[in-house]
PATORRO-763647 format. One record per residue (C-alpha): residue number from 0; x, y, z. Coordinates in steps of 0.001 Angstrom, whole numbers, plus 500000, padded with zeros to 6 digits. Layout:
<timars>
@lose = NUM	px = X	py = Y	pz = Z
...
</timars>
This chain:
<timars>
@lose = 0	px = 494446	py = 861954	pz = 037551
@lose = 1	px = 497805	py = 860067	pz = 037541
@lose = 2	px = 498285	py = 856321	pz = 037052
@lose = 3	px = 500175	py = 856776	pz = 040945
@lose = 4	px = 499882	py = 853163	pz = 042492
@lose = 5	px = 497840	py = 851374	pz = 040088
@lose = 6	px = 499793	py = 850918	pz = 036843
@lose = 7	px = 497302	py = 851058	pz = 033652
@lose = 8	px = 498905	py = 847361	pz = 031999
@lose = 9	px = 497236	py = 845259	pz = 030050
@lose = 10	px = 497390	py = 842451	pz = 032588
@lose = 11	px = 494650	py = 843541	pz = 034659
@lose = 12	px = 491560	py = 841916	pz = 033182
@lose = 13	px = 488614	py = 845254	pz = 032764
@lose = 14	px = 485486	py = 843775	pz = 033971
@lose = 15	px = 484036	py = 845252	pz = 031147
@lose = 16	px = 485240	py = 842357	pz = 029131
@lose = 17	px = 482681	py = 842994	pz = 026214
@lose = 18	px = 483611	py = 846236	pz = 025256
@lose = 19	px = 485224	py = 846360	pz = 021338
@lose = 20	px = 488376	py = 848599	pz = 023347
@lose = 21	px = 489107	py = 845379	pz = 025761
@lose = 22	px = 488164	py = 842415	pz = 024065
@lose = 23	px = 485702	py = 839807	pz = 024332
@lose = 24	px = 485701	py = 837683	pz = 027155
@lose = 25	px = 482781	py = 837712	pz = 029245
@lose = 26	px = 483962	py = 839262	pz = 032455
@lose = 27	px = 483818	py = 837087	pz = 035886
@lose = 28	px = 480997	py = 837967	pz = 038450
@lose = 29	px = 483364	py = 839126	pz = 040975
@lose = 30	px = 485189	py = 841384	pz = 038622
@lose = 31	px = 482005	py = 843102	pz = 037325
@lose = 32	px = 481046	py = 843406	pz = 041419
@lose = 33	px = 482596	py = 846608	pz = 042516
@lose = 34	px = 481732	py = 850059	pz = 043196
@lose = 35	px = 478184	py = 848907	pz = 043617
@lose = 36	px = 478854	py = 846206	pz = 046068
@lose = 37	px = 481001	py = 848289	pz = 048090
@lose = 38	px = 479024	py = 851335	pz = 048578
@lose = 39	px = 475584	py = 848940	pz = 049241
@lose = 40	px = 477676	py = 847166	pz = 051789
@lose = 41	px = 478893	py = 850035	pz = 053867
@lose = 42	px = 475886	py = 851126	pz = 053882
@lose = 43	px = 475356	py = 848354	pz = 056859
@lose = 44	px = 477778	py = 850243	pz = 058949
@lose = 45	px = 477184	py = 849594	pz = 062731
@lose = 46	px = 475352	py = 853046	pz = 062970
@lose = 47	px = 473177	py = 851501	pz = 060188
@lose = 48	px = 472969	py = 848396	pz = 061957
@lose = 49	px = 471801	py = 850309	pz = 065919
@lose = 50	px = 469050	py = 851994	pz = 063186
@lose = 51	px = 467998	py = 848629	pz = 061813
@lose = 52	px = 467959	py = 846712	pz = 065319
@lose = 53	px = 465885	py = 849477	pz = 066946
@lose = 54	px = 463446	py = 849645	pz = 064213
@lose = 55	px = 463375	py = 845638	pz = 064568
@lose = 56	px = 462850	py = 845699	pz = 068352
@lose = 57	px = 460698	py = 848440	pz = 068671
@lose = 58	px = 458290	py = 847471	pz = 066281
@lose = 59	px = 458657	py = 843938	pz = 065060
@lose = 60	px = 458203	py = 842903	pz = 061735
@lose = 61	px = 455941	py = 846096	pz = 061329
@lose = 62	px = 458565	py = 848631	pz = 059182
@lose = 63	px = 459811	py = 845703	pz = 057268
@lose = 64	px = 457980	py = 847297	pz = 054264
@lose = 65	px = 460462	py = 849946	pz = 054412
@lose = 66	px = 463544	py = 848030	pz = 053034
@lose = 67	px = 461257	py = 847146	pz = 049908
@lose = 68	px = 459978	py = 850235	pz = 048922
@lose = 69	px = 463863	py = 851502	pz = 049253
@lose = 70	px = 465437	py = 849283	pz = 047202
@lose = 71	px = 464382	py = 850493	pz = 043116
@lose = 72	px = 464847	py = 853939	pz = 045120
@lose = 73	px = 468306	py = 853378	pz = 046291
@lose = 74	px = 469099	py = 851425	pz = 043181
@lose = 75	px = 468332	py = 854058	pz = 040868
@lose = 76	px = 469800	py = 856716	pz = 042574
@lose = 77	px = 473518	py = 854661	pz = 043293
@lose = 78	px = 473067	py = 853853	pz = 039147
@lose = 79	px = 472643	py = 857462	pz = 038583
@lose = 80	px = 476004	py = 858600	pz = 040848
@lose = 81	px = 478367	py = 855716	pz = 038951
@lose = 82	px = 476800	py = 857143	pz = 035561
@lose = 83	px = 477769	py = 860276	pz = 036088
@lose = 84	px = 481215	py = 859247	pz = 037496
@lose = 85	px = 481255	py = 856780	pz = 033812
@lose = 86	px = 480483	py = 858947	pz = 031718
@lose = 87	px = 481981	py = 862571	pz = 032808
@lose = 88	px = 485470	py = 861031	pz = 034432
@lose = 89	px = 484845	py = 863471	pz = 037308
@lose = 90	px = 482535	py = 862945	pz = 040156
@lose = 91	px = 479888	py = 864622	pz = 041801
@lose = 92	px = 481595	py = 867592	pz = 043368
@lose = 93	px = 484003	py = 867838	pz = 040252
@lose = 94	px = 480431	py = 868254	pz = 037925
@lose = 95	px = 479128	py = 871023	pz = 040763
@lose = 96	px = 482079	py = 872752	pz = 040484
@lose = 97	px = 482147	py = 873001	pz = 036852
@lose = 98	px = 478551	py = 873723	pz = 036159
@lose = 99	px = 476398	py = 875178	pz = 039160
@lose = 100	px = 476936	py = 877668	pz = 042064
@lose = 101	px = 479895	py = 877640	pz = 044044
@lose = 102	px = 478511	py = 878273	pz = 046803
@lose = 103	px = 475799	py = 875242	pz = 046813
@lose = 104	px = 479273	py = 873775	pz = 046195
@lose = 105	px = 480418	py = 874769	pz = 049429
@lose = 106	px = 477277	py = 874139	pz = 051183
@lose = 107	px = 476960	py = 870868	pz = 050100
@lose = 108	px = 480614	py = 869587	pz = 050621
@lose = 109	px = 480629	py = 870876	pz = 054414
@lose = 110	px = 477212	py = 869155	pz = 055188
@lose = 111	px = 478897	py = 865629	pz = 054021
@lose = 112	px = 482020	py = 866491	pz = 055648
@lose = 113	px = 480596	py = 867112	pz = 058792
@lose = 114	px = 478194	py = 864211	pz = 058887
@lose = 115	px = 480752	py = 861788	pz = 057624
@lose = 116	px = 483102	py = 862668	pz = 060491
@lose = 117	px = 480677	py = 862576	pz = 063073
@lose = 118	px = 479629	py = 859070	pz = 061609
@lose = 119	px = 482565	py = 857648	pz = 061433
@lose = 120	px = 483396	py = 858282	pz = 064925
@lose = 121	px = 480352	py = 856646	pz = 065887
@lose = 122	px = 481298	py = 853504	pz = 064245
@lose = 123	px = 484355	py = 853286	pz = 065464
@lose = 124	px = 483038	py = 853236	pz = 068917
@lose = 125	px = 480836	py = 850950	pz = 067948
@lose = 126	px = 483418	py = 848895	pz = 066756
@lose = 127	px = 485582	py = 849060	pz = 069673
@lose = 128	px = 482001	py = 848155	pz = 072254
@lose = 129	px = 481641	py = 845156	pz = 070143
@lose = 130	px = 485508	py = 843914	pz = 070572
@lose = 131	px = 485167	py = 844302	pz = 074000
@lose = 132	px = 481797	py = 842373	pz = 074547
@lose = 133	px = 484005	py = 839079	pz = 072549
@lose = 134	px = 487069	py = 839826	pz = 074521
@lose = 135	px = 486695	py = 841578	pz = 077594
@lose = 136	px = 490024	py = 843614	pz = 079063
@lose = 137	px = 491153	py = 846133	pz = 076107
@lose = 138	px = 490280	py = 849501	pz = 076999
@lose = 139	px = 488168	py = 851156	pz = 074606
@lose = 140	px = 489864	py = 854325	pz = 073778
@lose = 141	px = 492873	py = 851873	pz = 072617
@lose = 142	px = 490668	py = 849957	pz = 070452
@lose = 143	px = 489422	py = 852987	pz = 068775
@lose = 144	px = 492993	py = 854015	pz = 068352
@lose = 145	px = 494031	py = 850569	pz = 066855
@lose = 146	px = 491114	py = 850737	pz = 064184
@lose = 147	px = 490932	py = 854370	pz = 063063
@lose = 148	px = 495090	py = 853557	pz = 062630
@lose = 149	px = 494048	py = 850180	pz = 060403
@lose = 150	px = 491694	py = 852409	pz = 058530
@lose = 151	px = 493972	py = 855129	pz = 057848
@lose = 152	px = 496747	py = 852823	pz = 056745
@lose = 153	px = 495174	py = 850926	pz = 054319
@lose = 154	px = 494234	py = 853798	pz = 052521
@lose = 155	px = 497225	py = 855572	pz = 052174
@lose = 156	px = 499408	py = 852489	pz = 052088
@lose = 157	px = 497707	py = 849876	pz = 050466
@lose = 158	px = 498043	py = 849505	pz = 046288
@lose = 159	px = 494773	py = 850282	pz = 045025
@lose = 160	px = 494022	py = 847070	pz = 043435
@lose = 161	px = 494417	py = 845622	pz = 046843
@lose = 162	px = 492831	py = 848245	pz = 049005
@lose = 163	px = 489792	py = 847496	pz = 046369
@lose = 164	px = 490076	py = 843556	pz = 047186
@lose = 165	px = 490415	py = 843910	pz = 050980
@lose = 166	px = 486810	py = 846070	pz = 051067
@lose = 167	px = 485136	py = 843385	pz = 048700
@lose = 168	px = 486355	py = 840622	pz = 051385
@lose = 169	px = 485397	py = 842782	pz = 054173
@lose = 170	px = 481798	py = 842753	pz = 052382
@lose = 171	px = 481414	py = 839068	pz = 053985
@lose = 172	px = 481294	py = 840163	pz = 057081
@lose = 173	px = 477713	py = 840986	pz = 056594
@lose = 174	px = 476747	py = 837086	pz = 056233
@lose = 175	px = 477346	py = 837049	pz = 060290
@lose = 176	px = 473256	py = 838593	pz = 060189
@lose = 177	px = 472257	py = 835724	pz = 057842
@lose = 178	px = 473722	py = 833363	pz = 059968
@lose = 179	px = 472091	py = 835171	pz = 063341
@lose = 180	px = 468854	py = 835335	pz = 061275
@lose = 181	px = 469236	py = 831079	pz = 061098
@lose = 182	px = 469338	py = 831275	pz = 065054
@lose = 183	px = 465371	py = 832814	pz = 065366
@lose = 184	px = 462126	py = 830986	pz = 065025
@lose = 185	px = 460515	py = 833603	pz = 062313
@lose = 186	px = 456485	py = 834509	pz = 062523
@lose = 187	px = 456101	py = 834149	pz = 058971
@lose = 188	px = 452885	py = 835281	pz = 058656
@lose = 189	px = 454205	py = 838382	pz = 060773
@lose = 190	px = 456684	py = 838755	pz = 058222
@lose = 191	px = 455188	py = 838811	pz = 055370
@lose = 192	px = 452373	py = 841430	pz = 056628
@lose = 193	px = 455047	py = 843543	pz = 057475
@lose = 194	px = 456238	py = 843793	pz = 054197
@lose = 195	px = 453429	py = 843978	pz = 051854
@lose = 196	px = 451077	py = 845658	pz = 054165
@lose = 197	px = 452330	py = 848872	pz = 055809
@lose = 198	px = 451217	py = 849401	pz = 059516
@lose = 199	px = 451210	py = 853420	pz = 059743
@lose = 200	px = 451109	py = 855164	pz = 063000
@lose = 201	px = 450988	py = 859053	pz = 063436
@lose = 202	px = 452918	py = 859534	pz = 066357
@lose = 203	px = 456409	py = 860770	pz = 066770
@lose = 204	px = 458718	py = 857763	pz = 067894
@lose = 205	px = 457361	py = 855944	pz = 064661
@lose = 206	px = 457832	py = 858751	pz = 062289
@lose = 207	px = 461257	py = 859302	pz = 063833
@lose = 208	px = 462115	py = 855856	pz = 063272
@lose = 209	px = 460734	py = 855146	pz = 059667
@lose = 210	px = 462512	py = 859126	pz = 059091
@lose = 211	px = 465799	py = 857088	pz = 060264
@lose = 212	px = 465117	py = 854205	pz = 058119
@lose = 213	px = 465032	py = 856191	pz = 054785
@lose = 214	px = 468308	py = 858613	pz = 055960
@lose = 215	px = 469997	py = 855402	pz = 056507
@lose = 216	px = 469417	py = 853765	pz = 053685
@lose = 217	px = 469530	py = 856748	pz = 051068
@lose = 218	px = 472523	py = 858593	pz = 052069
@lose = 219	px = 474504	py = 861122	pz = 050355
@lose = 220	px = 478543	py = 859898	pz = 051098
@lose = 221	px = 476990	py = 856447	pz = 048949
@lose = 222	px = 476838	py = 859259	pz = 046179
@lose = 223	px = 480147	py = 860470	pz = 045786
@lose = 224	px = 481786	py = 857108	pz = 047133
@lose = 225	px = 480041	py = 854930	pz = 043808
@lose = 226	px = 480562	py = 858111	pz = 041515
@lose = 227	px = 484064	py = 858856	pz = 042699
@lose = 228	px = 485140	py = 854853	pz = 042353
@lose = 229	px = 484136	py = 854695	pz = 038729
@lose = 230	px = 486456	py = 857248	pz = 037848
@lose = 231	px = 489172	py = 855842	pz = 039818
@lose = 232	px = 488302	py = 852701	pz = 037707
@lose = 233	px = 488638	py = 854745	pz = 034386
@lose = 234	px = 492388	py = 855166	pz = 035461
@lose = 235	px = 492319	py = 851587	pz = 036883
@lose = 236	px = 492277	py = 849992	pz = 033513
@lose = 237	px = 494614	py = 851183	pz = 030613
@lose = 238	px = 491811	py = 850680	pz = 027827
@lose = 239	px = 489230	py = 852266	pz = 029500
@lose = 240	px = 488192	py = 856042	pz = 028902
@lose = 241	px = 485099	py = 857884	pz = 030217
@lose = 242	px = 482218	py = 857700	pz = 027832
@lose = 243	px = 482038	py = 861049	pz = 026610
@lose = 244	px = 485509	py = 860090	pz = 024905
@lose = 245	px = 484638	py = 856486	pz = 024253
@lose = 246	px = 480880	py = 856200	pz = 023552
@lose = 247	px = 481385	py = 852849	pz = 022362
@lose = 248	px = 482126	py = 851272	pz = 025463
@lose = 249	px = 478733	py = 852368	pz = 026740
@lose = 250	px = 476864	py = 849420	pz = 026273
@lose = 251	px = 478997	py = 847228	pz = 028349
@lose = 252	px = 479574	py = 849879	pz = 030513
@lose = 253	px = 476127	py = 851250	pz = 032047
@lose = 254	px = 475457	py = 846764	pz = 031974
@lose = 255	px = 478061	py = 846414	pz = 034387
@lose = 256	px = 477144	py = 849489	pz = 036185
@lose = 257	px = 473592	py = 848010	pz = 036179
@lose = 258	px = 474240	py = 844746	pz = 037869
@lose = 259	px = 477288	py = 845988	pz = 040438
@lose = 260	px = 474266	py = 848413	pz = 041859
@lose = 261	px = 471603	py = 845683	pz = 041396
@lose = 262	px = 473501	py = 843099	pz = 043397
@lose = 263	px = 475309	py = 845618	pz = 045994
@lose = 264	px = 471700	py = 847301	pz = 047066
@lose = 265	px = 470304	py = 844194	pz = 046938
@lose = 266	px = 472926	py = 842556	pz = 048965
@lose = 267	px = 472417	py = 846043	pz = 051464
@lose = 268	px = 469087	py = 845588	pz = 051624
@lose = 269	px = 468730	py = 841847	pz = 052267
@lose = 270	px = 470960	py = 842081	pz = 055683
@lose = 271	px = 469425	py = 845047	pz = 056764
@lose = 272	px = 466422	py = 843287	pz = 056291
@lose = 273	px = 468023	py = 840193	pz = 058393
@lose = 274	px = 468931	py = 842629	pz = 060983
@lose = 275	px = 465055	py = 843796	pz = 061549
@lose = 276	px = 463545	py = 840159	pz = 061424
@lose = 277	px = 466251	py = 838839	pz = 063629
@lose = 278	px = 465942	py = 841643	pz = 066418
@lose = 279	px = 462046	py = 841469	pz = 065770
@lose = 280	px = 462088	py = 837373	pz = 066597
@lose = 281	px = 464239	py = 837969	pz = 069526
@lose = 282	px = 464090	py = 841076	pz = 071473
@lose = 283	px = 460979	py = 842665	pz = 070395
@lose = 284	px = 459231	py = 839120	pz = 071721
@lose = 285	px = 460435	py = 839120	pz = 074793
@lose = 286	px = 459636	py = 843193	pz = 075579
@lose = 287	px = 463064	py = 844544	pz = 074767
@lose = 288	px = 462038	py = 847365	pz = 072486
@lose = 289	px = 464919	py = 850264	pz = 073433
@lose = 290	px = 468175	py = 849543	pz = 071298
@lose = 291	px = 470154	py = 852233	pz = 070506
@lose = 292	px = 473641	py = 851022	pz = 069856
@lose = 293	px = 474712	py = 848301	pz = 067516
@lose = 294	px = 476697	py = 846584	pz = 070373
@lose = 295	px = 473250	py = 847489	pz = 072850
@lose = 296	px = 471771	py = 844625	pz = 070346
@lose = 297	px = 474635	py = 842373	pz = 069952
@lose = 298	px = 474528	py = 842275	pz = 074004
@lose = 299	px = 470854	py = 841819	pz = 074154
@lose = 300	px = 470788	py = 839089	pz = 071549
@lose = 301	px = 472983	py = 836998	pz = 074167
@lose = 302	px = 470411	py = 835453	pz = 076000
@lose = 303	px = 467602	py = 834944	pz = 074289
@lose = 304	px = 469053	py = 833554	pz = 070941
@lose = 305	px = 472409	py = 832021	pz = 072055
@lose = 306	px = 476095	py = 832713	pz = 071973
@lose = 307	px = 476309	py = 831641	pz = 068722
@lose = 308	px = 473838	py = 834893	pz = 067400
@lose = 309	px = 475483	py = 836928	pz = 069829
@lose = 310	px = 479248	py = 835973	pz = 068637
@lose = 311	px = 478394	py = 836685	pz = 064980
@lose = 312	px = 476436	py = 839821	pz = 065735
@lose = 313	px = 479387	py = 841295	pz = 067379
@lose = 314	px = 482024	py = 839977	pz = 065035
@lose = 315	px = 479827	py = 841681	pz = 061920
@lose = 316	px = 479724	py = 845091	pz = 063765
@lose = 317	px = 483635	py = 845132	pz = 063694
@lose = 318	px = 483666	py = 843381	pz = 060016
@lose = 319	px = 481127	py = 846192	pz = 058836
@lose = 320	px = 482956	py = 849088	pz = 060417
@lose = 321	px = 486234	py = 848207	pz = 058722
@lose = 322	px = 484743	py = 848747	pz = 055577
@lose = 323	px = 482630	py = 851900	pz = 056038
@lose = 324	px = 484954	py = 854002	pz = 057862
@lose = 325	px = 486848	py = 854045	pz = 054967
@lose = 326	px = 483886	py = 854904	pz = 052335
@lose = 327	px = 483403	py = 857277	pz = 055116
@lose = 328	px = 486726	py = 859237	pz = 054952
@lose = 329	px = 487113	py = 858935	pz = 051511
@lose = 330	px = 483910	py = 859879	pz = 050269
@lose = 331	px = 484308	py = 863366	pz = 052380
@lose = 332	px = 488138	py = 863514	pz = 050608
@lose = 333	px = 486902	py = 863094	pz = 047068
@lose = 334	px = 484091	py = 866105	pz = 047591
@lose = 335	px = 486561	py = 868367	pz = 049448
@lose = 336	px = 489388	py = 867598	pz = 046738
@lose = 337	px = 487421	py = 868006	pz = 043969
@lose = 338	px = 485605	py = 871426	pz = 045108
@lose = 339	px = 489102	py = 872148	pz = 046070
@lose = 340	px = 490834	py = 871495	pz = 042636
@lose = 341	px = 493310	py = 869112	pz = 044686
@lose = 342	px = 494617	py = 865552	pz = 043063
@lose = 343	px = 492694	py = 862888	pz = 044237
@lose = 344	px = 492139	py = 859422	pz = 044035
@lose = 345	px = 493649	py = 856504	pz = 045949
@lose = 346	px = 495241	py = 855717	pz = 042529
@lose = 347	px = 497790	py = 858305	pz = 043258
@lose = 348	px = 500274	py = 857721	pz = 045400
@lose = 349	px = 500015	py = 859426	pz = 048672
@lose = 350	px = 503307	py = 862157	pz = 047791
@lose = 351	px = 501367	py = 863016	pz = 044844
@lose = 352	px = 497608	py = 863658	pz = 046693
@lose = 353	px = 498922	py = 864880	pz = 050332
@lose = 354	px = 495661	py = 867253	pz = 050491
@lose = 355	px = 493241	py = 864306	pz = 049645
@lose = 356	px = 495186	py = 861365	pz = 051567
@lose = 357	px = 495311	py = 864189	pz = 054496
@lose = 358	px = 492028	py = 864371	pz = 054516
@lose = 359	px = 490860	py = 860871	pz = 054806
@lose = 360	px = 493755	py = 861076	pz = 057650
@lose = 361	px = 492250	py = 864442	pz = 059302
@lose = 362	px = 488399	py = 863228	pz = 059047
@lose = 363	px = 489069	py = 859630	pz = 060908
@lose = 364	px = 491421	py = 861644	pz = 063451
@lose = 365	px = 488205	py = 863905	pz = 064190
@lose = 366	px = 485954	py = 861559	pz = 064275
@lose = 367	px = 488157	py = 859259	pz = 066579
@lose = 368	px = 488592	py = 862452	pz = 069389
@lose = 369	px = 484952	py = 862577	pz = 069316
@lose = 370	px = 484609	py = 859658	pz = 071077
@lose = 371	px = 486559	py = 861134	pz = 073682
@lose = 372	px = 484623	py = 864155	pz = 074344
@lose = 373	px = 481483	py = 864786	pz = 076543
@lose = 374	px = 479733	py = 864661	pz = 073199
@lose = 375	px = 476639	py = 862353	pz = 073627
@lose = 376	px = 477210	py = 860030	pz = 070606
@lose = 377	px = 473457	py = 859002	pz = 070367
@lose = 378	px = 472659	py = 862597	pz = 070112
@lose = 379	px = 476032	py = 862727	pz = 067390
@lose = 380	px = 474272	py = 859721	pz = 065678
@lose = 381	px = 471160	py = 861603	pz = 065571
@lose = 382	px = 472280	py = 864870	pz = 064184
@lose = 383	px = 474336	py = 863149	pz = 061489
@lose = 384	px = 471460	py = 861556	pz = 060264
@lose = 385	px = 469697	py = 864911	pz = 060223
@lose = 386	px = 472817	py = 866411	pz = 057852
@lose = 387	px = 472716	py = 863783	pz = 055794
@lose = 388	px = 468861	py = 863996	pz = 055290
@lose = 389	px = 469450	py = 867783	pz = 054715
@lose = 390	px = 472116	py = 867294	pz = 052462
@lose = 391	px = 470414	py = 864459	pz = 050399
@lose = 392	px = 467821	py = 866864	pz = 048696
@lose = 393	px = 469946	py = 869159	pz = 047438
@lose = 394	px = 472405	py = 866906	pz = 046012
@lose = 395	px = 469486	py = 864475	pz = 044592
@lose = 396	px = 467644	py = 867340	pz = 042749
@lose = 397	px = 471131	py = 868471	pz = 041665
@lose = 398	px = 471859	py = 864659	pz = 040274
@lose = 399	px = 468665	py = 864433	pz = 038822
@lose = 400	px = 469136	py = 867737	pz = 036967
@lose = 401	px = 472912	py = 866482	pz = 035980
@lose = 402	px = 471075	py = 863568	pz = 034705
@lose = 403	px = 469439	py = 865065	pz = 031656
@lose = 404	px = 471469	py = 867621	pz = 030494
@lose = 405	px = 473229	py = 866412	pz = 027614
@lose = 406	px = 476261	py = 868898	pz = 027560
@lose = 407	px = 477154	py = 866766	pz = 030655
@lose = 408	px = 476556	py = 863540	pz = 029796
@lose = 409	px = 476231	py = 863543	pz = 025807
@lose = 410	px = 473971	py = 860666	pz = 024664
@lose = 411	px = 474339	py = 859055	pz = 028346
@lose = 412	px = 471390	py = 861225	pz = 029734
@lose = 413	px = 468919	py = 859431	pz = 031957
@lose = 414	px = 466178	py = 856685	pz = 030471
@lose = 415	px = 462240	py = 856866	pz = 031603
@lose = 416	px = 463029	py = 854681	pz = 034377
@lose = 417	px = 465657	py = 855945	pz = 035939
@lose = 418	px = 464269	py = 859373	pz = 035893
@lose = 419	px = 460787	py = 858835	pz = 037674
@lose = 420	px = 462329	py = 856424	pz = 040413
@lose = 421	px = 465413	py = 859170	pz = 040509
@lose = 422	px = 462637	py = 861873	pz = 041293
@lose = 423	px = 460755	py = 859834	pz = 043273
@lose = 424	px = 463657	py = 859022	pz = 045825
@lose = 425	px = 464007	py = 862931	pz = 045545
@lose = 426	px = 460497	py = 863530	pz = 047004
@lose = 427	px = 460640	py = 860794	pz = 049382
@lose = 428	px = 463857	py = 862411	pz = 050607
@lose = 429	px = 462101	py = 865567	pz = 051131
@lose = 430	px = 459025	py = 864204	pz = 052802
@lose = 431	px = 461624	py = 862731	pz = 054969
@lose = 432	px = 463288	py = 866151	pz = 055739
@lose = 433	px = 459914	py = 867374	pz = 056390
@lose = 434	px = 458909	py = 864757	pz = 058955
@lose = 435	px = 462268	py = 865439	pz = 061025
@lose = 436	px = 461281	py = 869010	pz = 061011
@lose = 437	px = 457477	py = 868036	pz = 062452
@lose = 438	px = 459008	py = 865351	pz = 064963
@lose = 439	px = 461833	py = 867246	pz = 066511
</timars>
């Protein structure tokens, strides 16, 4: 990969600060905070969110147990993606290509393609509802226009550095649900069954929901997006090599690694878990138990808890959308360029990765037109959470696999830990497949 936009100089400060290559300075919080935080964030994407508020509304505090038991799972498997991307300098499709089948390559790349188009679109409809509930009179097709064009231009445009900085702003829109969640008079005892004590129900609507849940949470463009954004960071930094090269910067390495996922999937769980309570205090109370759009909840959060929860709902929606379309596109661009042998990275400038950059371009165009189709987007919403749950399996067993072979990753294979909660998410993923099958 080229240096492109980002010039390798010793003036920009590696997080990484204790490594012998860079020097000694303990790095800052928000320089260590990166690939993690990102990819946990946009996991809250307003399709995320519509998941979240239905599960919230429908059932109260009762699948609040579900954003516990996902968090080691989610954390260990994000830790395992940047590892790989760390250690090898290529990401996930890059080590596929190299080392297994092509065509579980192939398979694999057009599932996340697919699923991150049709995503995508949905947010930015959802994105474009939410503007219009705060300022009534835009048409909607504009607004999806106007922020699929903002999307597309800061990621062919923007310097990387700054393109990096504008997502970990656009990570505070997701404080708008801790400040809704400070509008809603909590049943803590509620609460705090709901997450220690699972309430299981056999039926379909709940096993669809807690299926939705897990695919939401656990999703396979998180993968390649954290995997794919360490190795842009290997170029990002002049002193900084992949660890098969430089197995002395492991150490401070796979500690960043481990707090940027710690925080970020912490951080991703927390407001999804805001999301449930404050949907559970508010509309599942009063009988509203059938959300299934982000802006559906913003709207019905209006008058029971009070402009103020409905005005940051809304706002977040928008805030969140800005930052996962573009994980979105460019998680599908880094699979399909690197099963394609294409330059990638948004280090490069876009005349030297027109493939990749036309990709990200191509994939938010798609997913856009969808929205202006006969195409039911609930049932888009639906069927892209089926993909990814599909797709997840696959790519988990092949991570996990990835994770201890040691002509991959040299002396970087996978601890104890990381390997039984790794599998673990792997069979939970599966039981998850499974249950989609049996509910549909």
């Amino acid at each position: 990969m080229a240096e492109g936009r980002h010039p390798r100089t010793q003036g920009n400060e590696d997080p990484e600060g204790e490594s012998p290559v860079v020097g000694s300075s303990r790095p800052r919080m928000l320089g260590i905070l990166g690939p993690g935080l990102i990819a946990g964030a946009s996991d809250d994407d307003p399709s995320g969110i519509a998941t979240y508020s239905q599960a919230g509304a429908q059932y109260g505090y009762g699948l609040a147990w579900t954003l516990v038991l996902t968090y080691p799972l989610m954390t260990a498997v994000q830790m395992i993606s940047a590892r790989i991307g760390r250690t090898t300098g290529h990401g996930i499709a890059g080590i596929l290509r190299r080392f297994y089948p092509n065509w579980l390559l192939q398979v694999l790349v057009f599932l996340l393609v697919s699923a991150n188009t049709i995503n995508l679109g949905a947010d930015l409809g959802a994105m474009a509802e939410a503007f219009v509930l705060v300022v009534p009179g835009p048409p909607k097709w504009l607004l999806i226009v106007f922020f699929a064009t903002i999307c597309v231009y800061a990621q062919v445009f923007l310097q990387y550095t700054r393109y990096v900085a504008v997502l970990k702003w656009l990570t505070l829109a997701l404080f708008a649900y801790f400040a809704a969640l400070l509008t809603t008079h909590i049943d803590a005892k509620a609460l705090w069954l709901g997450l220690v004590w699972p309430r299981l129900e056999w039926s379909s609507t709940y096993l669809t929901t807690v299926v939705a849940l897990f695919g939401t949470t656990i999703s396979p463009y998180l993968f390649f997006w954290q995997a794919a954004q360490e190795v842009e960071d290997i170029h990002a930094y002049r002193r900084r090599h992949s660890l098969n090269h430089s197995p002395q910067q492991g150490g401070p390495a796979l500690h960043r690694i481990e707090i940027d996922t710690l925080v970020g999937m912490a951080f991703s769980n927390l407001v999804a878990l805001a999301i449930v309570i404050t949907t559970a205090a508010t509309l599942n109370k009063q009988g509203i138990m059938d959300i299934q759009t982000s802006a559906q909840a913003a709207e019905a959060l209006r008058p029971i808890a009070g402009e103020f929860a409905f005005l940051v709902f809304a706002f977040g929606i928008i805030g969140t959308g800005l930052l996962a379309v573009p994980v979105l596109a460019g998680s599908a661009a880094y699979a399909l360029g690197e099963a394609r042998k294409w330059p990638v990275g948004f280090s490069r400038k876009w005349q030297e990765a027109k493939a990749f950059y036309g990709t990200v371009a191509l994939a938010t165009l798609v997913g856009m037109i969808l929205n202006f189709t006969e195409i039911d987007p609930i049932k888009a919403l639906y069927w892209s959470a089926v993909i990814n749950g599909v797709a997840a399996v696959p790519v988990l067993i092949t991570m996990m696999l990835i994770g201890r072979r040691s002509d991959i990753l040299g002396t970087f294979t996978l601890g104890r830990t990381l390997t039984i909660l790794g599998w673990f998410a792997t069979g939970l993923m599966g039981v998850t497949v499974l249950a989609m099958v049996f509910v549909s």
